[in-house]
Structures are given as C-alpha cells and as structure tokens.
PADORO-117529 format. One record per residue (C-alpha): x, z, y; residue number from 1; residue in one letter. Coordinates in steps of 0.05 Angstrom, whole numbers, padded with zeros to 5 digits. Layout:
<rs>
+--------+--------+--------+-----+------+
!     c1 !     c3 !     c2 ! seq ! type !
+--------+--------+--------+-----+------+
!      X !      Z !      Y ! NUM !    a !
...
+--------+--------+--------+-----+------+
</rs>
This chain:
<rs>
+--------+--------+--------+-----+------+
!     c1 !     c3 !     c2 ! seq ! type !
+--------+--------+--------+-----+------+
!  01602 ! -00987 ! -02448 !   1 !    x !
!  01532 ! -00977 ! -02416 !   2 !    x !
!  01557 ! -00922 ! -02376 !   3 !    x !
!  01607 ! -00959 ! -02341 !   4 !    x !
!  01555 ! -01014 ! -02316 !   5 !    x !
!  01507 ! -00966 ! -02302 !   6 !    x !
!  01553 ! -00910 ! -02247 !   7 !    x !
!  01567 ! -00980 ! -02205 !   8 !    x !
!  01502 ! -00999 ! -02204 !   9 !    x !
!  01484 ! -00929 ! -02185 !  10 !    x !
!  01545 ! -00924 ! -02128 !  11 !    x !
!  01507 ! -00976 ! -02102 !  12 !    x !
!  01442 ! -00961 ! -02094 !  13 !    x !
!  01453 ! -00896 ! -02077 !  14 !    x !
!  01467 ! -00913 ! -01997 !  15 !    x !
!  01402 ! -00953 ! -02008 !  16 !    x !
!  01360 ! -00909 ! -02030 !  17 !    x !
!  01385 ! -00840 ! -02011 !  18 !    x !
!  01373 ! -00843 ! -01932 !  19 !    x !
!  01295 ! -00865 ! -01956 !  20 !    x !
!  01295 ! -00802 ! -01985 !  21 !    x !
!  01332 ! -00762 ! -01940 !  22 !    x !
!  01295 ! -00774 ! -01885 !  23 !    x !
!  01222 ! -00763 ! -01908 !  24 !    x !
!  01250 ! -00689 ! -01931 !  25 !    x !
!  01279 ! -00673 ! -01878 !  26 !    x !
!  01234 ! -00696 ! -01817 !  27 !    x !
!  01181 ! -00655 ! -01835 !  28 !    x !
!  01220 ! -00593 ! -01846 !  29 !    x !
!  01268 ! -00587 ! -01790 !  30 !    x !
!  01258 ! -00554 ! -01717 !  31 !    x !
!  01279 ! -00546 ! -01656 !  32 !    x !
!  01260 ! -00498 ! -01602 !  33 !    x !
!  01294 ! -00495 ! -01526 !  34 !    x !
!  01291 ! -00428 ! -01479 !  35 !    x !
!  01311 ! -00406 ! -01409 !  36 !    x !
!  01324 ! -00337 ! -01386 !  37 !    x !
!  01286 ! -00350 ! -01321 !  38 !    x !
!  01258 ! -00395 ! -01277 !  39 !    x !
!  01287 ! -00385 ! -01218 !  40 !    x !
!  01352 ! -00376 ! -01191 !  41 !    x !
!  01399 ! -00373 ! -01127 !  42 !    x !
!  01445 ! -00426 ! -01113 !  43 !    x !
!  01506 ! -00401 ! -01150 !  44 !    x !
!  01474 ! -00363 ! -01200 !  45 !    x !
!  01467 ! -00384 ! -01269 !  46 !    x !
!  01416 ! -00393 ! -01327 !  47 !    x !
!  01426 ! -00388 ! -01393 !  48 !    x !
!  01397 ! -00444 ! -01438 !  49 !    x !
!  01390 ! -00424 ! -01509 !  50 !    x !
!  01368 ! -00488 ! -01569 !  51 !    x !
!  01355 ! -00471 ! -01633 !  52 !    x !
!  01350 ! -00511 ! -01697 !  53 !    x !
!  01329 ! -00488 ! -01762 !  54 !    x !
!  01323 ! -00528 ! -01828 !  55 !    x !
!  01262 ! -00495 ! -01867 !  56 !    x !
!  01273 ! -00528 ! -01939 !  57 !    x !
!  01292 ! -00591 ! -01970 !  58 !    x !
!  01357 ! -00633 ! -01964 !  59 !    x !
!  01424 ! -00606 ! -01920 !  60 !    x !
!  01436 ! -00648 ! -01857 !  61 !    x !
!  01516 ! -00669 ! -01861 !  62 !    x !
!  01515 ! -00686 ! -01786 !  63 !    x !
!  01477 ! -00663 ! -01732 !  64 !    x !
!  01501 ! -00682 ! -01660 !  65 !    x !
!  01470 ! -00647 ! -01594 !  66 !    x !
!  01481 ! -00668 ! -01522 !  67 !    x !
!  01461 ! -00633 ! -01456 !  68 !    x !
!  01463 ! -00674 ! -01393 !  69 !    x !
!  01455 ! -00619 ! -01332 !  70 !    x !
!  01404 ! -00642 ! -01278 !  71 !    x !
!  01432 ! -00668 ! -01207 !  72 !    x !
!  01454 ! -00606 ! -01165 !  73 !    x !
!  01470 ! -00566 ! -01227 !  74 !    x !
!  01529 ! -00558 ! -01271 !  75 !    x !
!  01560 ! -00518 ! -01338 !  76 !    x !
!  01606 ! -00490 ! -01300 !  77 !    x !
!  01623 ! -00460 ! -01223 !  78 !    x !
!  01659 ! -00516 ! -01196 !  79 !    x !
!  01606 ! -00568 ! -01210 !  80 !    x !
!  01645 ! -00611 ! -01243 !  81 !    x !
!  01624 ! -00605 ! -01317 !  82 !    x !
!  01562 ! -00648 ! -01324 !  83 !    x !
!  01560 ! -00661 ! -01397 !  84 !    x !
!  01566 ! -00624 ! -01461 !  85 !    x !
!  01575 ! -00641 ! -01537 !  86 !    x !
!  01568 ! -00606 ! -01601 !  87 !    x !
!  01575 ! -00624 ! -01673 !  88 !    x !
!  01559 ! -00583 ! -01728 !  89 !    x !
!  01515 ! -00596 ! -01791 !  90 !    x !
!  01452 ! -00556 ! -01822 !  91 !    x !
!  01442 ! -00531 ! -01900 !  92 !    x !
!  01370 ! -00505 ! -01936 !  93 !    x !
!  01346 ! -00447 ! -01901 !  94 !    x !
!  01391 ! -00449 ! -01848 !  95 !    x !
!  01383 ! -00435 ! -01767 !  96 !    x !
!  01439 ! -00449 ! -01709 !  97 !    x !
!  01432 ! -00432 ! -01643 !  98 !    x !
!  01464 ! -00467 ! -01579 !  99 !    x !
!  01474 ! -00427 ! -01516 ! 100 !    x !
!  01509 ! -00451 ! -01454 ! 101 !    x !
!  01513 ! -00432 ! -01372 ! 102 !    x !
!  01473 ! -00466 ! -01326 ! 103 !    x !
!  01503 ! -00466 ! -01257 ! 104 !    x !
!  01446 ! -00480 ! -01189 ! 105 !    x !
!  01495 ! -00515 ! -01147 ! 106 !    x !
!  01439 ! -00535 ! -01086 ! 107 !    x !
!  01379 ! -00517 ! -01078 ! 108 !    x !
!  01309 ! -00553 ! -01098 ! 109 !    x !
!  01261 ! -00563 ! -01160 ! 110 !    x !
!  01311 ! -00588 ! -01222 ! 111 !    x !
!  01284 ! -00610 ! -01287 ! 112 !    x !
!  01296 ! -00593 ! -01347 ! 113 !    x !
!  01244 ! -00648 ! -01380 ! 114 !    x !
!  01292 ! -00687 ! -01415 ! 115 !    x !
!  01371 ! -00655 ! -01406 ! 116 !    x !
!  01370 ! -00640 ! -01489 ! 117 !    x !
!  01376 ! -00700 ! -01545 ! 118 !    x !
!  01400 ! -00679 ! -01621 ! 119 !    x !
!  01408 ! -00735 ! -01666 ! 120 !    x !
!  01417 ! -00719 ! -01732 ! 121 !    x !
!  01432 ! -00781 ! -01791 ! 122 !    x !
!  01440 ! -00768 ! -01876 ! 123 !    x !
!  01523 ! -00782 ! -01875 ! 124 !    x !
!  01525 ! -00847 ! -01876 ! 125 !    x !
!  01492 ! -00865 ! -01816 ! 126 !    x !
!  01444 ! -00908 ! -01842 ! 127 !    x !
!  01377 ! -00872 ! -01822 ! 128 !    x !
!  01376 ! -00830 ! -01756 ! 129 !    x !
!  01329 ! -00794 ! -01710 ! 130 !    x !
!  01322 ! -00754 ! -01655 ! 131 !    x !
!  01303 ! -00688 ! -01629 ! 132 !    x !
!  01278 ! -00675 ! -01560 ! 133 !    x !
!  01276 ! -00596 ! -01546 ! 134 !    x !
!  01226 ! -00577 ! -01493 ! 135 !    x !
!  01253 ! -00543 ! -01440 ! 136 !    x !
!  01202 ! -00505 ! -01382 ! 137 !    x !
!  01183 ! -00564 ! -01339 ! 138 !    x !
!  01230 ! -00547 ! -01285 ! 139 !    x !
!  01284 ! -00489 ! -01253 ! 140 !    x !
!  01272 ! -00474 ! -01177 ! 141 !    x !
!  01332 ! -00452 ! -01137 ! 142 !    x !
!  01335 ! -00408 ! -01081 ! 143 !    x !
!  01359 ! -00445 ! -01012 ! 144 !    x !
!  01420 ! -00423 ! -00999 ! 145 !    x !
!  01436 ! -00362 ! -00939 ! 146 !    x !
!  01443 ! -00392 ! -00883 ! 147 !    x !
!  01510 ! -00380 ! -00851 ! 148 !    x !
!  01509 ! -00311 ! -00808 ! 149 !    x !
!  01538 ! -00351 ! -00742 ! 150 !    x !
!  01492 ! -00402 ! -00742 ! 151 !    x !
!  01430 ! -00348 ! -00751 ! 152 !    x !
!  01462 ! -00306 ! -00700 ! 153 !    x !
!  01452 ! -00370 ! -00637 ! 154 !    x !
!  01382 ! -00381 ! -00669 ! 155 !    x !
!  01371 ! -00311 ! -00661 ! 156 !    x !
!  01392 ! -00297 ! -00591 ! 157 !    x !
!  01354 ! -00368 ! -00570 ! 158 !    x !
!  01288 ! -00332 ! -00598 ! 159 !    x !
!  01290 ! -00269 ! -00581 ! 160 !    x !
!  01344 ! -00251 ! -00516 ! 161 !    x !
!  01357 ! -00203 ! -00475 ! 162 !    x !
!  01301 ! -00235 ! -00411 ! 163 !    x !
!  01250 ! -00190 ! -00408 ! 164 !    x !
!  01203 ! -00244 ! -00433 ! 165 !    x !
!  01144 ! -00248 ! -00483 ! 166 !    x !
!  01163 ! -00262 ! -00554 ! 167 !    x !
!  01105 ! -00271 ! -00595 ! 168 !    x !
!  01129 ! -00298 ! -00660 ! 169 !    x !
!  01202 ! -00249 ! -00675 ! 170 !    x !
!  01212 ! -00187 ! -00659 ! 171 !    x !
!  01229 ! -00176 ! -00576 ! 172 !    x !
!  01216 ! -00110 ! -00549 ! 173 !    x !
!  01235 ! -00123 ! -00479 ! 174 !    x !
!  01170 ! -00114 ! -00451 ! 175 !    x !
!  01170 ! -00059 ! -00403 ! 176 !    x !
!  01118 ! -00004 ! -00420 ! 177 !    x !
!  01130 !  00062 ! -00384 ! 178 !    x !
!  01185 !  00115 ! -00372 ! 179 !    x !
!  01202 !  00173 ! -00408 ! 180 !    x !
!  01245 !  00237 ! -00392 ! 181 !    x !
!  01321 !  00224 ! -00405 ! 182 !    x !
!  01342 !  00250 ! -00472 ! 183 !    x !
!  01415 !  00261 ! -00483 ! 184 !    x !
!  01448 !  00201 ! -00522 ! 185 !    x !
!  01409 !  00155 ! -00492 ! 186 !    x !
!  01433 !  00080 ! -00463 ! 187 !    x !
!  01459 !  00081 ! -00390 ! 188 !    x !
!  01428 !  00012 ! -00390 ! 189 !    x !
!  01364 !  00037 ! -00400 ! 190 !    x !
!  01358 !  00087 ! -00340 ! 191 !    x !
!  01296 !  00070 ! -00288 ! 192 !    x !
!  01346 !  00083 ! -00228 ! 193 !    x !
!  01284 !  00069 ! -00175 ! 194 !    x !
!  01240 !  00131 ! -00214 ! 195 !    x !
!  01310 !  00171 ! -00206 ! 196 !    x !
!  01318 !  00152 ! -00131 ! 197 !    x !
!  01244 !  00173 ! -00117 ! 198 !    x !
!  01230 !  00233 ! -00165 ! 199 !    x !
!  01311 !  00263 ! -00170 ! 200 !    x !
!  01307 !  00264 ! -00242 ! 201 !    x !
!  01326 !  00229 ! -00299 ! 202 !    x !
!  01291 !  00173 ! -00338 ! 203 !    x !
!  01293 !  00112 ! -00377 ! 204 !    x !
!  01247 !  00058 ! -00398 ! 205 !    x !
!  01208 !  00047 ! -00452 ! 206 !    x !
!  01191 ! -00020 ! -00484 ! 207 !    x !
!  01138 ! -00048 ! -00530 ! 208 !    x !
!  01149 ! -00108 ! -00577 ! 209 !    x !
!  01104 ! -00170 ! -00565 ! 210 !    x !
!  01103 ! -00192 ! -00627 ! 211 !    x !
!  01031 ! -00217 ! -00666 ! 212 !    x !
!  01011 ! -00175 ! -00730 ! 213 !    x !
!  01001 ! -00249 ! -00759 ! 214 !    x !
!  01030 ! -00308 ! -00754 ! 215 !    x !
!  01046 ! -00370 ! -00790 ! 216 !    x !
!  01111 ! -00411 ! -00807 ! 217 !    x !
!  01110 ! -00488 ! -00819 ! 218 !    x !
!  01160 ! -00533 ! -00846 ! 219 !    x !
!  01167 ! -00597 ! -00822 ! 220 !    x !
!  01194 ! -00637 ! -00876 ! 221 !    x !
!  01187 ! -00710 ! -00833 ! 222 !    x !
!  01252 ! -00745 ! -00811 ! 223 !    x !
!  01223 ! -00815 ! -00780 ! 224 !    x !
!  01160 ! -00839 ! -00752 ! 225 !    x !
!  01116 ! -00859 ! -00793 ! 226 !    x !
!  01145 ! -00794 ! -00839 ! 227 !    x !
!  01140 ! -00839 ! -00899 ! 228 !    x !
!  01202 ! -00878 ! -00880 ! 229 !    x !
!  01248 ! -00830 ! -00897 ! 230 !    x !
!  01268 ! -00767 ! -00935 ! 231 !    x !
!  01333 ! -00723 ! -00922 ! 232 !    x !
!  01346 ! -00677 ! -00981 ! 233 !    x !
!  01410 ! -00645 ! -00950 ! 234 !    x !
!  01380 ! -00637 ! -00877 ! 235 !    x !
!  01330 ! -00609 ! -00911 ! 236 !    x !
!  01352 ! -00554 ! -00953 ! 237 !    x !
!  01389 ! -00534 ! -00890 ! 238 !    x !
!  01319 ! -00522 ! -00857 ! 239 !    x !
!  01297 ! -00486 ! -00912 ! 240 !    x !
!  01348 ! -00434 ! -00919 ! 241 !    x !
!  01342 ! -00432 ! -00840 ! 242 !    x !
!  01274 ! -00408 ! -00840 ! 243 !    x !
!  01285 ! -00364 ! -00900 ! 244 !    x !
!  01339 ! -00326 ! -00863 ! 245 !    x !
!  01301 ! -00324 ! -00810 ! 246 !    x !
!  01242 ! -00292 ! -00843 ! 247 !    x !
!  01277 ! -00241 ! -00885 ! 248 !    x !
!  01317 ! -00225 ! -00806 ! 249 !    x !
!  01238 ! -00219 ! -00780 ! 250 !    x !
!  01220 ! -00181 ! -00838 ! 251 !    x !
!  01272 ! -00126 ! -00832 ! 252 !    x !
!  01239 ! -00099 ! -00767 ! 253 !    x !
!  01170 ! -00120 ! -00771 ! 254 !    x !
!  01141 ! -00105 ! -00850 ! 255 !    x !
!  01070 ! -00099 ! -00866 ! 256 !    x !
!  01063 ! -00156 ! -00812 ! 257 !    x !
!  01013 ! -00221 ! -00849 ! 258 !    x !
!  01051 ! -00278 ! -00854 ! 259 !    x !
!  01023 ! -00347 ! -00878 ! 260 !    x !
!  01053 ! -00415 ! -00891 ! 261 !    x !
!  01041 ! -00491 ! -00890 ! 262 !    x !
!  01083 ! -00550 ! -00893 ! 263 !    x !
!  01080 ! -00624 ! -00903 ! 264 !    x !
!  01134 ! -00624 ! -00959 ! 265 !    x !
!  01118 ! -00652 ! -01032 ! 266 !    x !
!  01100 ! -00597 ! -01089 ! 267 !    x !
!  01100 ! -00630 ! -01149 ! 268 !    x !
!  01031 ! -00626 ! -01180 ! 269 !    x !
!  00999 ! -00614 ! -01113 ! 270 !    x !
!  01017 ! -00678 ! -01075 ! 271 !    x !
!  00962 ! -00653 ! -01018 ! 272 !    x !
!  00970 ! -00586 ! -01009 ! 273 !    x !
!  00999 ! -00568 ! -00935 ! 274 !    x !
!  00969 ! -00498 ! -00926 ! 275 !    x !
!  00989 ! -00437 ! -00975 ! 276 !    x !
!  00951 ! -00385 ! -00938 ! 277 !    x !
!  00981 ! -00318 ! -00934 ! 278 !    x !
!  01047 ! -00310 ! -00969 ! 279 !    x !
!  01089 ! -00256 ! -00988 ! 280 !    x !
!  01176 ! -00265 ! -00976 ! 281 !    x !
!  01185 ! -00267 ! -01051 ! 282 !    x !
!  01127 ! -00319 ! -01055 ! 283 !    x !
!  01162 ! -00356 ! -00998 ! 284 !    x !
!  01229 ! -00357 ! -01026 ! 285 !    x !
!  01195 ! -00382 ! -01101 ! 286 !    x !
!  01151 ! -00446 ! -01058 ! 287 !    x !
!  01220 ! -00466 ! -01017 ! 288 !    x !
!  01253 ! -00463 ! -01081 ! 289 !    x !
!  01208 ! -00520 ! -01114 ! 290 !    x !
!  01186 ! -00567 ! -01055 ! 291 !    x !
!  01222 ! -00632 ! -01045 ! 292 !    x !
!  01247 ! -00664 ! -00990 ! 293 !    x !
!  01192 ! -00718 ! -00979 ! 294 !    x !
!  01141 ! -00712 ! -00928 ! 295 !    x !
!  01071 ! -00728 ! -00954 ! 296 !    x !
!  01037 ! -00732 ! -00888 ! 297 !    x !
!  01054 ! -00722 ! -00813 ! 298 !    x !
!  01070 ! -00659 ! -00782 ! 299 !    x !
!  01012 ! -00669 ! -00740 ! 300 !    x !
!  00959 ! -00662 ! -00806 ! 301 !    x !
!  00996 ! -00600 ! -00821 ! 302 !    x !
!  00980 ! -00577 ! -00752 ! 303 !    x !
!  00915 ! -00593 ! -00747 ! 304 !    x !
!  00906 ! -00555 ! -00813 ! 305 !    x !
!  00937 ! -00491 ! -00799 ! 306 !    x !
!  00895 ! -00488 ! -00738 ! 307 !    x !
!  00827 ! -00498 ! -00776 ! 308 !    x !
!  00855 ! -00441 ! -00820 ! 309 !    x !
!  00885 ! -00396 ! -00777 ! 310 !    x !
!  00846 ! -00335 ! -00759 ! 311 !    x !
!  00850 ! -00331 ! -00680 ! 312 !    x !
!  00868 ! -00390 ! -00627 ! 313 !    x !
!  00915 ! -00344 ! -00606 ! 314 !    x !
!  00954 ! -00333 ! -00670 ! 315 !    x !
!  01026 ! -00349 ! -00663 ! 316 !    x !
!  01066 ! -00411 ! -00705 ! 317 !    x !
!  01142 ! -00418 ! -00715 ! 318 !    x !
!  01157 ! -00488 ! -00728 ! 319 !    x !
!  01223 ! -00512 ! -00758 ! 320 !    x !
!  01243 ! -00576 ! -00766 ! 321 !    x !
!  01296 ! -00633 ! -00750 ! 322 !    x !
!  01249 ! -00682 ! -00723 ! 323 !    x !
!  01193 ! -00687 ! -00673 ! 324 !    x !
!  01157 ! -00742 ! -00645 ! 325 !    x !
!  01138 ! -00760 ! -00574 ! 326 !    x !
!  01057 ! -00754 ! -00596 ! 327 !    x !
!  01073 ! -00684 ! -00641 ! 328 !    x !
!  01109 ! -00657 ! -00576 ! 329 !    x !
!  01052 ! -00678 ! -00538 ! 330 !    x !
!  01008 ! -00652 ! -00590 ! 331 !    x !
!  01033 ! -00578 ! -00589 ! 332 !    x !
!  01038 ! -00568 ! -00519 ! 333 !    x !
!  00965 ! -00583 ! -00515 ! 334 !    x !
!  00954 ! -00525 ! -00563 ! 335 !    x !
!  00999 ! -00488 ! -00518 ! 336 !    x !
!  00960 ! -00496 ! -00462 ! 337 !    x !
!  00904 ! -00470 ! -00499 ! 338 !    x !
!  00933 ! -00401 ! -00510 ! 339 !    x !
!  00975 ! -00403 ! -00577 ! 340 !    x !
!  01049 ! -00388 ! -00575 ! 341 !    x !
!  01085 ! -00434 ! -00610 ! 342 !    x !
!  01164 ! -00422 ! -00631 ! 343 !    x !
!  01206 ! -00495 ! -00642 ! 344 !    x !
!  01271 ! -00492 ! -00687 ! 345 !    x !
!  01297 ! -00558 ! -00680 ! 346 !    x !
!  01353 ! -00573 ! -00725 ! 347 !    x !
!  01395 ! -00631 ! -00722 ! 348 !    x !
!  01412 ! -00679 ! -00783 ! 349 !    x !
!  01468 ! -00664 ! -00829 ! 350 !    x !
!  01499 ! -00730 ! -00790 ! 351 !    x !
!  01484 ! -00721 ! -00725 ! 352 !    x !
!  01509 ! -00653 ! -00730 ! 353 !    x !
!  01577 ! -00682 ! -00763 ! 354 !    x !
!  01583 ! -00742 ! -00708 ! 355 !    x !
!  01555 ! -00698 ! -00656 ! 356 !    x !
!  01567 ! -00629 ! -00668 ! 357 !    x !
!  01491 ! -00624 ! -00644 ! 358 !    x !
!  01468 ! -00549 ! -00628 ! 359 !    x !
!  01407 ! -00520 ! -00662 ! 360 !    x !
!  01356 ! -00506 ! -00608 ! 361 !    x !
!  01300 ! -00461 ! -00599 ! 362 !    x !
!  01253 ! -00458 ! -00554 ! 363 !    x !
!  01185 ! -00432 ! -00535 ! 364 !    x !
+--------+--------+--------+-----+------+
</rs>
C-alpha cells in the first residue's frame, strides 16, 4: 500500500525537482559554435552560415529551438523577402547537429552578424530555460553594387571627351604629340591633312595621355551643412558603386598607376580615420564595402588632409559626391588655382533624381 502513496508523491516532485537537475548537467556540457564561408560578398551573392551544437555528456535535451533573424539589407533567400527562420529539433548524449542556411547581400554596406542567432533550449516541460548566443564574425561587408553601364557611359564621356583637352585624373589621350608615317588600317580621322598638303605624303597624329602616375579619390559622404545633420544610406551606396566603376573603367587602361584614398565616411572602429594612403582596387572595393553612410567630419577636413599627405601640389584628386557647399566650392578652386587638377562627380540624391530626373555632372 506504500507504493501507491509513494509513485504520486514522486509524479509530483518530479517537475520540481527534475529541471534543478537538468539544468546544472546540461549547461556546462552543451556548445554551440557559428561559422561563415567569407567575409565579403557582392550584392546578390550569398554566404553560407553554418551553427553547430553538440551535447558532450550528461542529460538529452527534449527541445531545443533556434532562430535566425537576417540583418537589414540581407535575406534567406533571392527575393528578399524571407527575413526569419525557425528550427526545432532536440539533442541526446554525445550528440552534434549542425544548421546551415543561405545568406542573401541584398544592398550594399557593413551588416552584422553580432546578434542574428538565439537557441533556447528548456528540460520538456518548460519549466527551466536558457539561451545560447552563437558568435558570428563581427560583421559581412558587401560589395556596392555595378553601377549601371548607361549611367557610367555619360560620366565617362563628361570626364574624358573627345576636346583635345588635358585630362589629368582618367585616361584622355587627346593631347597632340607628333606625326607619324601613315600605316595602312589606320583612322581617316586621324590624318594631319596640313603635313599632307605641305610634304605630299601621308600622315597621322599621334597623341599622348595626360594622365598623373598618382592620384587620389575621395568620397564625400556629407549631405547637409553642417555634414552632421544628415546621412543618406541609399544616395550613398549609389556614390560608392559610382566611383568603384569608375576606378575599375580607369584601371583597365592605366594599371601599375598609384592610387590612394580618403573619405569622410564612418569605419566602424576607426571613427577618425579620413586618409587610407595608397590602396589597391581589391582593397578599395573591401573599405567601400564596410563604411557607412554617416559623415564624421566635413569634406573640407578630408581635403585639407589629403593635401598634407599627398606627395606633390600638383597631384591630381577625383572627388565624388552628392553635395557641395558654397565654402567647399570655394575651397577647391583655391587649390585649383594653385596648380592641382581636381575632377568633381556630383551626383544628385536618390530624390532629387526621382522628382527631378537630375543629371550626374562632371566637371573639371
């Protein structure tokens, strides 16, 4: 008759007592691990994230309940829709699971990956639950997107032309140098028809290019004045896929060329660094794949710090940007008049452009 008192008695204390125990087995032998396949990525590309959790010893866990929440401007899948996953699943003695899943870059910019994984895990009952926090790589830098062929085609004929003019900063070889016997195959539009009138033969001209063997880009990542009133992540990402374009376009013709870099934009654990010194197009694509839209000083302290740096007065600068003050106008074509080209890409906002249909401009 004991025996019937006692399996109550024990039916009853068992929720009681058995999540006490539970738990004090099991968080000291569980663990979880997170991975990435890489760090960086092109907008439409994907990543694959990989958790893993392994129960070493002790007690099985009868529910074990993970949830991945994908960063803004990524997604699980390629539409961008699927924000969210969920997966259920429980854990014996000795056991390991892994978790893999697609992460899509849908725009471009730092993304972290901090806090995108939670597992909770509880005995059965519910009773006594805790968490798991996988730790990701800090953060996954995507590529700015190409920028659209027509709209780097205008850009391209506003910098470089057919006037016979001095480019300094992209490729322009329009500047007459001599002329040279005609050679069959040769351009009818190249023939020097006042040598043919005076010596009866044929010849054509030869150009140089005018571009620098160094020069430096900057990114102007101010929208208002003062720059801290504002920061425009879409107008923004447009610039930066701009001047990549444009630098693998320059690049294509012109390799072995230095190239360095500075910008006012934010790097995350380097709020005041403007100047990156000479850079590399791999480098360049990695440091516009990780800096944010806000401006951390005016363009005019980028300025005056890529000057100080640079390594002649007369070395060249591209600027790109969407916004320029009265004083930074007034600014650069003093350092004009001092001898340095200078090349302006103005773009306009992501709504002007849409209420204006605004032109990008270039100019010299």
């Amino acid at each position: 008759m004991v025996w019937y008192w006692i399996l109550p008695i024990l039916l009853l204390i068992a929720p009681l007592v058995w999540p006490g125990i539970w738990f004090r087995r099991v968080q000291s032998s569980i663990e979880s691990t997170a991975s990435i396949t890489k760090r960086e990525c092109a907008v439409g590309d994907f990543v694959q994230l990989e958790i893993c959790i392994q129960q070493h010893r002790g007690l099985p866990i009868p529910y074990l309940h993970l949830t991945l929440h994908a960063p803004e401007g990524t997604a699980f899948n390629k539409e961008g829709d699927l924000r969210y996953l969920e997966w259920t699943s429980y854990l014996l003695p000795g056991q390991q699971i892994s978790f893999v899943c697609q992460l899509y870059a849908m725009r471009r910019g730092p993304k972290s990956l901090r806090d995108i994984c939670s597992i909770e895990i509880h005995e059965g009952f519910g009773l006594r639950r805790f968490r798991l926090s996988p730790h990701f790589p800090e953060q996954l830098g995507v590529y700015p997107d190409a920028a659209s062929s027509q709209t780097l085609h205008s850009i391209w004929q506003a910098l470089t032309g057919t006037r016979m003019t001095q480019r300094w900063i992209l490729p322009d070889e329009s500047l007459f140098k001599d002329v040279r016997p005609y050679v069959a195959g040769d351009p009818p539009k190249y023939f020097a028809w006042k040598t043919i009138a005076r010596t009866g033969d044929w010849w054509v001209k030869q150009f140089e290019t005018t571009t620098s063997e160094e020069w430096v880009v900057i990114l102007n990542a101010q929208m208002q004045n003062p720059y801290w009133m504002e920061a425009d992540t879409p107008t923004f990402d447009r610039l930066c896929a701009l001047l990549l374009a444009t630098v693998s376009q320059w690049q294509r013709g012109e390799r072995g060329n230095s190239l360095f870099f500075a910008s006012n934009a934010l790097l995350s654990n380097y709020p005041q660094k403007h100047w990156y010194g000479s850079v590399t197009f791999g480098r360049l694509r990695s440091l516009l794949a990780v800096l944010e839209s806000y401006p951390t000083c005016s363009l005019i302290d980028v300025l005056q710090e890529a000057r100080r740096f640079s390594t002649s007065p007369r070395t060249p600068w591209l600027i790109v940007g969407a916004f320029f003050s009265a004083e930074q106008e007034q600014w650069m074509e003093a350092e004009k008049r001092r001898g340095r080209p200078i090349e302006i890409i103005k773009l306009p906002r992501w709504k002007e452009e849409v209420e204006n249909d605004t032109p990008i401009t270039a100019e010299r």
